[in-house]
Every structure is written in structure tokens, then in C-alpha cells.
C-alpha positions in Angstrom: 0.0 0.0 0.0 2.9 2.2 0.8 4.7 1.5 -2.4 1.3 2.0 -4.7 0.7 5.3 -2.6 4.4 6.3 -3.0 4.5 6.1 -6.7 1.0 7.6 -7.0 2.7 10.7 -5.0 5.6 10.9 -7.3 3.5 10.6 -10.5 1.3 13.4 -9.0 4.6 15.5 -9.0 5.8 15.0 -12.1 2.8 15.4 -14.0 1.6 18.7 -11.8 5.1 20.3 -11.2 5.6 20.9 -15.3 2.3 22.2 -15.6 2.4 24.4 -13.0 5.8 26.2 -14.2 4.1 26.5 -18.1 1.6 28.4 -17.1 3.1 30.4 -14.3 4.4 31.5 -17.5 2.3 32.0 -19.4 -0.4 33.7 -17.1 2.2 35.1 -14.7 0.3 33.5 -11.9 0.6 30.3 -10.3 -2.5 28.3 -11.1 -3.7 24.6 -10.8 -5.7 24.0 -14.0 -7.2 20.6 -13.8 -8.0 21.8 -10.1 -9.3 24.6 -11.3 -12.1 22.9 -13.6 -13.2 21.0 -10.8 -13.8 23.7 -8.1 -15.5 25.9 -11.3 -17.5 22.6 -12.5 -18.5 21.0 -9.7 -18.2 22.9 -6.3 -19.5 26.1 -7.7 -23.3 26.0 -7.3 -24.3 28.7 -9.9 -21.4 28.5 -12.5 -21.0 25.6 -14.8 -25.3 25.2 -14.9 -24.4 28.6 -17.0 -23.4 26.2 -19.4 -25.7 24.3 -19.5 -26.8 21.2 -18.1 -27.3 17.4 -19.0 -29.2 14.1 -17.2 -27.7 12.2 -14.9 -27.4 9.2 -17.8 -25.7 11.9 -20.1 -22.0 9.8 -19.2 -23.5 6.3 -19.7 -24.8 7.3 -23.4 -21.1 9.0 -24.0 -18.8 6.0 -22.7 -20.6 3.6 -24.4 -20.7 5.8 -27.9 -16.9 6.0 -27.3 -15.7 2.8 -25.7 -19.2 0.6 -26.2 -19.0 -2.7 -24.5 -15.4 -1.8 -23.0 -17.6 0.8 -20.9 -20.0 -2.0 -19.6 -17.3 -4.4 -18.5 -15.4 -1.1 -17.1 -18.3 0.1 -15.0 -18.6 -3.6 -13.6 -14.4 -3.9 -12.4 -14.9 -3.5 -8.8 -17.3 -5.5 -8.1 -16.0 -8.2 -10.2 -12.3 -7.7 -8.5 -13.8 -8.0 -5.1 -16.1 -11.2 -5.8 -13.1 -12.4 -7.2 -10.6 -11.9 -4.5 -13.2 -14.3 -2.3 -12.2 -16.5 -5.0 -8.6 -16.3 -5.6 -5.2 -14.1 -5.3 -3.9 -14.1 -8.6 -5.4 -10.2 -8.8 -3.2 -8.4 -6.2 -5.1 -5.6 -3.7 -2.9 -2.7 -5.8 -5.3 -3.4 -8.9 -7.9 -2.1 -6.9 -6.0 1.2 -6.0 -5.4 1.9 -9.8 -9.3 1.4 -10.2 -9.9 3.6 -7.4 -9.4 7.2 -9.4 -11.9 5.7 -12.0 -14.9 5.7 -9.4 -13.8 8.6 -7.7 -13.8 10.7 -11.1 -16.9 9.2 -12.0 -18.6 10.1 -8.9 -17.4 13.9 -9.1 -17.8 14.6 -12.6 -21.9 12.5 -12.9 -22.9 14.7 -9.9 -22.1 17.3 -11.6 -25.2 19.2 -13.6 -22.9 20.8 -16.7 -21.2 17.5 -18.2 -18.7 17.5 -21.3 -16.9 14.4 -23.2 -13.7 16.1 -22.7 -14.3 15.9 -18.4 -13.8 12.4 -19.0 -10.4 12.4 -20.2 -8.8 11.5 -18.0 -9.4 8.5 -16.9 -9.6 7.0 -20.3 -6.9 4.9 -19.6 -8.3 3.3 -16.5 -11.4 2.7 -18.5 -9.5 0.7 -20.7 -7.5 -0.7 -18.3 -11.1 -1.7 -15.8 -12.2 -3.4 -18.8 -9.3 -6.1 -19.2 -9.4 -6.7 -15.3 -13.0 -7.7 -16.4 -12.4 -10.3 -19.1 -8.7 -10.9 -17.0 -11.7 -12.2 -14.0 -13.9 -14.1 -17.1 -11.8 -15.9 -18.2 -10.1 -17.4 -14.7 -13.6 -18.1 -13.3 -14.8 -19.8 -16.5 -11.8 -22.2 -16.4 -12.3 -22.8 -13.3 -16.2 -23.3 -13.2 -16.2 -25.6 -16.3 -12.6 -26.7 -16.2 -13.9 -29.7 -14.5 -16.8 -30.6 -17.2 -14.9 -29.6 -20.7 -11.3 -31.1 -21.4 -10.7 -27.7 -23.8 -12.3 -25.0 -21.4 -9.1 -23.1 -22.0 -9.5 -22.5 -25.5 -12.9 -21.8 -25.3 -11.9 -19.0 -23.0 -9.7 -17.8 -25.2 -12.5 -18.0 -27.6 -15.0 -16.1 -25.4 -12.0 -13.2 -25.3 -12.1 -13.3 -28.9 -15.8 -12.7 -29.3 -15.4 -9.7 -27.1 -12.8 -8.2 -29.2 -15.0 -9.1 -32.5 -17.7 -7.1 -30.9 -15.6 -4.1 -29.8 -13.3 -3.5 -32.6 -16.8 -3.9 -35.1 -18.8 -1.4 -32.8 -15.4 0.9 -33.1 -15.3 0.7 -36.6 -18.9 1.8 -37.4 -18.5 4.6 -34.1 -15.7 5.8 -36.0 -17.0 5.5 -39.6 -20.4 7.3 -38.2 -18.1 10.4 -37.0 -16.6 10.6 -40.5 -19.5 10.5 -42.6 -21.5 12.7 -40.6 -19.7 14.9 -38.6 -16.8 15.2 -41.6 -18.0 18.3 -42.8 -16.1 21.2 -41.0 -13.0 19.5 -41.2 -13.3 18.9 -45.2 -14.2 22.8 -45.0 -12.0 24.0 -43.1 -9.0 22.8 -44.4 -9.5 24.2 -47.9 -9.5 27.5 -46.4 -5.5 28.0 -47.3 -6.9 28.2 -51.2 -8.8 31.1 -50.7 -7.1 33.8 -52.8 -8.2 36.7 -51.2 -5.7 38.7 -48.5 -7.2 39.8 -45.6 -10.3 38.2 -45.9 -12.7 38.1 -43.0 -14.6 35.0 -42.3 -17.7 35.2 -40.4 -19.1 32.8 -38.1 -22.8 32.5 -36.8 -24.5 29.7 -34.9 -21.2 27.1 -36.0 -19.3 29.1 -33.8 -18.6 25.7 -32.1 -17.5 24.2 -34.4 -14.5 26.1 -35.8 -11.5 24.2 -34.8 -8.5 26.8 -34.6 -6.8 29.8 -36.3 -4.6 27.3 -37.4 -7.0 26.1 -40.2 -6.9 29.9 -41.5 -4.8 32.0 -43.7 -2.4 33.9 -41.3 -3.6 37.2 -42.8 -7.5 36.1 -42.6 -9.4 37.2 -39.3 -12.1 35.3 -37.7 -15.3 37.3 -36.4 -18.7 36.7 -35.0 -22.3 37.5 -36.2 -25.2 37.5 -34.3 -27.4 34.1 -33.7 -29.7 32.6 -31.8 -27.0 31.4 -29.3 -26.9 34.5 -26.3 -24.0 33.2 -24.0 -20.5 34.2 -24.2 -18.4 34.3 -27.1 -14.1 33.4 -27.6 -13.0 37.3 -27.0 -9.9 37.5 -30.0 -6.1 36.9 -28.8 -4.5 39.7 -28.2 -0.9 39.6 -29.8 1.2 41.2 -27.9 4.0 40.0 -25.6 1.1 40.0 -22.8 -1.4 38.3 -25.1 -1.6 35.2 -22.9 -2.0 36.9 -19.5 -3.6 40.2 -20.3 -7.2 39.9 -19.1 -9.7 41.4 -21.5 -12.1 44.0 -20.4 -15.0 42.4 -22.0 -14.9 39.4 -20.7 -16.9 37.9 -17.7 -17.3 34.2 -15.5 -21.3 34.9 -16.4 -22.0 33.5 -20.0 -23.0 36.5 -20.7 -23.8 38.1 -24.2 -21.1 40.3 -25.4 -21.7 42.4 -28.1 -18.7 43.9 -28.6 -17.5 40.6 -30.7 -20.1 40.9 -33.0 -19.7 42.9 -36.3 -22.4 43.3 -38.9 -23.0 40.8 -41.7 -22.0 43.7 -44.1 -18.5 43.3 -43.2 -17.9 39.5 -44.0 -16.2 38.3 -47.0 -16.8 34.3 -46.2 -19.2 32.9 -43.9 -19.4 29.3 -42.4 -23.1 28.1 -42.3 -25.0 24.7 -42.0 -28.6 24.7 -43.8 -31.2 21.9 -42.0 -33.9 23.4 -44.0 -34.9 26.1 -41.0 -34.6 29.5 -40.3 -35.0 32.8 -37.9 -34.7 35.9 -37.9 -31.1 35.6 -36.3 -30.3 32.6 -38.6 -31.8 32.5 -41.7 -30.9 30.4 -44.8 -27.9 32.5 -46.2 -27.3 30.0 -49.2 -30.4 30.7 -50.3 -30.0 34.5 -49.8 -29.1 37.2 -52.7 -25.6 37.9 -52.6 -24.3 34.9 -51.3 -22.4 32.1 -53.4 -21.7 28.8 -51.8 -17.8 27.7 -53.5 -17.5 24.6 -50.9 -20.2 22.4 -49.5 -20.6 19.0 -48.3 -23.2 16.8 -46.2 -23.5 16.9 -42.4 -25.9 14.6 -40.7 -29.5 16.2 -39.4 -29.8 14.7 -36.7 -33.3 16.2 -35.4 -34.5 14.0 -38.2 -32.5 10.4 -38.1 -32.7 7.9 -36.2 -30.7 7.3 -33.0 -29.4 3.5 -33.9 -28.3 4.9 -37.5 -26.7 8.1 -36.4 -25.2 6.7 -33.3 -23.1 3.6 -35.6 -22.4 4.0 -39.4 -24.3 0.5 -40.4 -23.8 -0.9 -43.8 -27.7 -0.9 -45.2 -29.6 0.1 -42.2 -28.0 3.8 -41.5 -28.1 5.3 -45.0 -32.0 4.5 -45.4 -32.2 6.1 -41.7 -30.6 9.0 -41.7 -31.2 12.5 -43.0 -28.2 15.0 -44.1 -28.1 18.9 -44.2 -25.8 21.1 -45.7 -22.0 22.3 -44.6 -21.4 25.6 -46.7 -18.4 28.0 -47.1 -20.5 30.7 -48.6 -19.1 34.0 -50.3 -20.6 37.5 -50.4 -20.1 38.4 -53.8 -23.3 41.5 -53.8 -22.4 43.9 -50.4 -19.5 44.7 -50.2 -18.2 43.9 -53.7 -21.1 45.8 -55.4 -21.4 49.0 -53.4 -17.5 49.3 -54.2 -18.5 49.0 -57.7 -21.2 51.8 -57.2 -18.8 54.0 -55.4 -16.2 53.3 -57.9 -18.4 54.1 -60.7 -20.0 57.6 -58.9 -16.7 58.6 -58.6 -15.9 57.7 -62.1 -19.2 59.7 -63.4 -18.7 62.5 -60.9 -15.1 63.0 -62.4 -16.7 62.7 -65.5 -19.2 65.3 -65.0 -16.8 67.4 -64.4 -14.8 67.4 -67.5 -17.3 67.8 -69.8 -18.7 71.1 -68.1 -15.0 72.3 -67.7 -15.0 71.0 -71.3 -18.2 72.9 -72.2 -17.4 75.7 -70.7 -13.9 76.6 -72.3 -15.8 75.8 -75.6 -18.7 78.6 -74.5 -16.4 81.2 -73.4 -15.2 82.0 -76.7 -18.4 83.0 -78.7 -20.0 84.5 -75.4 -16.8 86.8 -75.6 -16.7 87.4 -79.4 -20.6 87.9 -79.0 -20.3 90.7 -75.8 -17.5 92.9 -77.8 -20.0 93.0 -81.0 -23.1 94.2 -78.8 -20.8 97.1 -77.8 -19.7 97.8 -81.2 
């Protein structure tokens, strides 16, 4: 117990110790991250429900999507480690130390009322490593229970391991082939963004706010901004770049959610905007594809899920999920009309106005002289 508490000490120092010095530099503050997201998440009564809030089954639904019947056989490991230590001592007590953190994280983050995939993290690892105690305890207790009645129980162990493995790594596939084909979209997008020709392009972003992935998927010289939506909490506030830029605290920002206009700039002002049409509209978000002056140069399909079924959208089945789910539309979409055509019309009034000018400067110099010629004769 010493040792196992020991090395859990030291591996709490390591890991903590470099984290703590990275961003005592970079926030000129000393600061305890991952301790930090717990106290704001779970022991502050009024601040992550600002966030929103999920069920209490919200974590079952996500392990399973993302570790499917490794989850199950996870959630079971203690129990199974204790019945088995009855049993036998081939399991030593220090297995049940490293399952510990597992519980304990679970128990802190499904109390919780604002719940995330990423709060789960990290103890991914013990998940995965719960799950082969599991079939570890399986397969001991069925050789030992039918040992006695079939000569080959050892193989057929081995057999019932192998099943498992079938299941998971099929269940995987389909998870992951699911996530391609339907959430795919902004990630295709996105990374044709270095062919845009334009310098200094601003690309707008509306209710897919949440789905842009980084700067780093943009032209250096390209800015990201925000238009209004339907969404009213609290908007990424840009980074500053200066030699402060990752400590400087920015006026507008608050530990509220709450609505900051001063990110928001008028559709005018856009040059590209990121949209996803589902075949609905508002006021806030209508259909801009299907608005004058818009062009849409890059789309591609993203799963509406408000109209597919669970099963189908959940695991990429060959036969079942395309006949059972519903797609919408992932644009890139250019404003070719505002901006582009009112510099056109001030170009061109400029152009006239100029114009204008000549020819009565013209018209004048070519009056002057018979109005003169025509004045001397009258006093003749």
C-alpha cells in the first residue's frame, strides 16, 4: 500500500510540477488547471449550470458511444475484482488502487449538472485498463467453473475473449466511420481555407461558432469574427498579440455566459461565412445559401440529426444507416453583392462625378469664346 501510494505521490509531482511552471508562465500567476475545472464545474453551485446542463445518464450514453461494451465491463471492475478476491489471489489488492481514481472521477464529474466528453479524459486509460481486469476475472472463473466438465475450457476461453474483441473492434469501426461520414463536414471545409485567394479576408461565423477548430485552419492574414445568432452566451474574445497576449485579461470578458456584443460585427462586413442549412430559419439565422448575394464555393453533407434515427446516427451500419438518416448542408458561402457591389457603385460615382466634371469644364472653355466674341460686338 505504501509503495502504490508512494509512486502515485511521485506521478502526481511529475505530471503537476511541469504544468504548474508552463503556465506560471504564461499567465504570470501560479495556477492549478485541472484543479481549477473541478472547483468551477463541480463545487460552484451557480457556474458551470451557466453552461448548460445534461441528465444524470448523459456519461453512460457517452462511454458507451466512445468505448461501447469496454464501458459496460469497465463500470462492472470492482465488483468483479472484489467477488473475485473471495475466490482467488492471482489479482493483487494494488489493482484495486489503480481502479480507485476511475470511481472517484466518475462520482465527481456524474454529480455534476454541466457535463462534457472532454471531463472524461482523464481516466480513459483506466477505463480501458477496468475493462481487461474484467475479461482478466472471465476468463479465470470460466476455467475454473467448467474446467472440471470440458477437457478444452481453455480454448474456449480464449474463444470467449475473442468474441469480445469481435464485438468491440466492429462497434469501433462503425462509431468511427459514423463520425466521418456525418460529422466530416467542417474538417473537409475547413482545411480548404489555405486556397482562398483573397488577402485579408474576413470569415464570419454565426451559430457554427462551435464548431470552428483553430486559427490554425486559416490564412495567417485572414481574421475570424462573430455574427449574431440565436446562441446568447459568451463568445471566444480575440487573442491579443502582444507580448502579454496570454495573460492580459480582456475588459470584455466575464465568468457569467454572458452576451457580449462587442465581438459581433455586422454581416456587411464579412467576405466568407461558415453556415449549415437543416432546411430552418430565424430571424437571427436564416438560410444565407439561399440569400441574394451569397455564393456557396464549398459544401458537403452533415448529418441532421433532429430527423435520423438514434441507432443509424449513433453507428455507421452498412444498409440500415443510410436509409435512416437525414443529411443537411455544410457551406463555405461568399458575399459576392455587399460589399463587392457597393464598391462597384462607389467606384463608378466617382468615375461619373469626375466625369461630369470634365465635360462642363469642357463645355465651358468651348462657350467662353463666342460668349466673348458675342459681348465685344453688342458694344460695337
Amino acid at each position: 500500500v505504501v509503495s502504490t501510494q508512494s509512486t502515485g505521490f511521485i506521478a502526481l509531482i511529475y505530471t503537476i510540477s511541469p504544468l504548474i511552471l508552463v503556465d506560471l508562465m504564461l499567465y504570470r500567476k501560479v495556477t492549478i488547471t485541472p484543479l481549477n475545472i473541478v472547483i468551477y464545474n463541480v463545487f460552484n453551485i451557480d457556474g458551470s449550470t451557466l453552461y448548460g446542463t445534461e441528465p444524470f445518464s448523459f456519461y453512460f450514453y457517452n462511454g458507451f458511444l466512445n468505448f461501447n461494451v469496454a464501458f459496460c465491463l469497465a463500470l462492472a471492475a470492482l465488483p468483479c475484482f472484489l467477488i473475485f478476491r473471495k475466490f482467488s489471489n492471482d489479482l493483487k489488492w494494488s489493482v484495486c488502487y489503480l481502479l480507485m481514481p476511475m470511481y472517484i472521477w466518475f462520482a465527481i464529474m456524474f454529480s455534476a449538472p454541466h457535463k462534457e466528453e472532454r471531463f472524461l479524459y482523464p481516466v480513459y486509460p483506466i477505463i480501458g485498463f477496468a475493462a481487461a481486469v474484467v475479461l482478466y476475472v472471465i476468463w479465470k472463473a470460466s476455467a475454473a467453473c467448467f474446467g472440471y466438465f470440458y477437457k478444452h475450457m481453455k480454448e474456449a476461453s480464449i474463444l470467449n475473449i475473442s468474441g469480445f474483441f469481435i464485438i468491440y473492434i466492429t462497434l469501433s469501426v462503425v462509431r468511427i466511420s459514423a463520425l466521418g461520414a456525418y460529422y466530416g463536414a467542417p474538417m473537409h471545409l475547413y482545411k480548404d481555407f489555405y486556397n482562398i485567394p483573397e488577402d485579408g479576408a474576413t470569415i464570419c461565423l454565426g451559430k457554427e461558432w462551435h464548431r470552428f477548430p483553430s486559427s490554425f485552419f486559416v490564412p495567417e492574414d485572414a481574421t475570424v469574427r462573430f455574427i449574431r445568432s440565436e446562441f446568447k452566451g459568451q463568445l471566444p474574445q480575440r487573442y491579443y498579440s502582444s507580448a502579454n497576449g496570454t495573460y492580459a485579461i480582456n475588459p470584455n470578458q466575464n465568468d457569467r455566459n454572458r452576451e457580449e456584443p462587442s465581438v459581433y460585427i455586422s454581416i456587411k462586413e464579412c467576405d466568407y461565412l461558415i453556415d449549415l442549412d437543416l432546411g430552418v430559419e430565424s430571424s437571427l439565422e436564416p438560410r444565407y445559401n439561399t440569400k441574394s448575394g451569397w455564393t456557396s464555393i464549398k459544401s458537403f453533407p452533415f448529418l441532421n440529426a433532429a430527423k435520423s434515427k438514434t441507432i443509424a446516427r449513433a453507428f455507421n451500419i452498412p444498409g440500415y444507416s443510410r436509409k435512416n438518416v437525414k443529411y443537411g448542408t455544410y457551406h463555405l458561402l461568399k458575399q459576392w453583392y455587399q460589399r463587392r457591389v457597393r464598391g462597384l457603385l462607389l467606384n463608378s460615382f466617382v468615375v461619373l462625378h469626375f466625369s461630369a466634371l470634365v465635360c462642363i469644364l469642357c463645355l465651358h472653355h468651348a462657350l467662353r469664346g463666342p460668349a466673348l466674341s458675342l459681348s465685344l460686338a453688342l458694344f460695337d
